[in-house]
C-alpha positions, 0 to 999 in steps of 0.5 A: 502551464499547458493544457492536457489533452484529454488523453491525460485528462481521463489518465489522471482521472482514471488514476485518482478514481483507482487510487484505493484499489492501486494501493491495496495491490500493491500493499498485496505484492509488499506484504509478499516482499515482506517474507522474502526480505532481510535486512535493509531491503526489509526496512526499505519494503515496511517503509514503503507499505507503511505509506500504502496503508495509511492510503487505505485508511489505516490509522498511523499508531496502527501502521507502527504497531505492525512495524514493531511485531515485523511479523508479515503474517499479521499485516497480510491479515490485515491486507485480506480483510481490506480486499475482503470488505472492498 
């Protein structure tokens, strides 16, 4: 494998050190889709937060509750006091 310069170096690094805040962002922007979708376009958004809050440390069996009530307003919640304690 070749060497990275260290342009990518600090790339990587720098996104490794942003990886909570990257995911708290867009767990922001899916909870906002959340409302807007129906459907499979819904399941496809819940799907992709779910992996976005388990990232943030959200424990799975809670993640899974979230999915079973489908109801946005508990995950935004959920999400404003995430950037509440960060």
């Amino acid at each position: 494998m070749a060497e990275r310069s260290k342009f990518a170096q600090k790339a990587i690094k720098n996104f490794y050190d942003n990886r909570e805040g990257i995911a708290l962002q867009r767990a922001q922007e899916l909870v906002t889709e959340l409302y807007l979708s129906e459907g499979k376009a819904r399941a496809k958004h819940w799907k992709s937060l779910a992996t976005h809050l388990q990232a943030l440390g959200i424990k799975p069996d809670k993640i899974e509750e979230l999915q079973a009530k489908d109801n946005p307003e508990l995950v935004a919640k959920l999400v404003q006091d995430l950037v509440q304690k960060q």
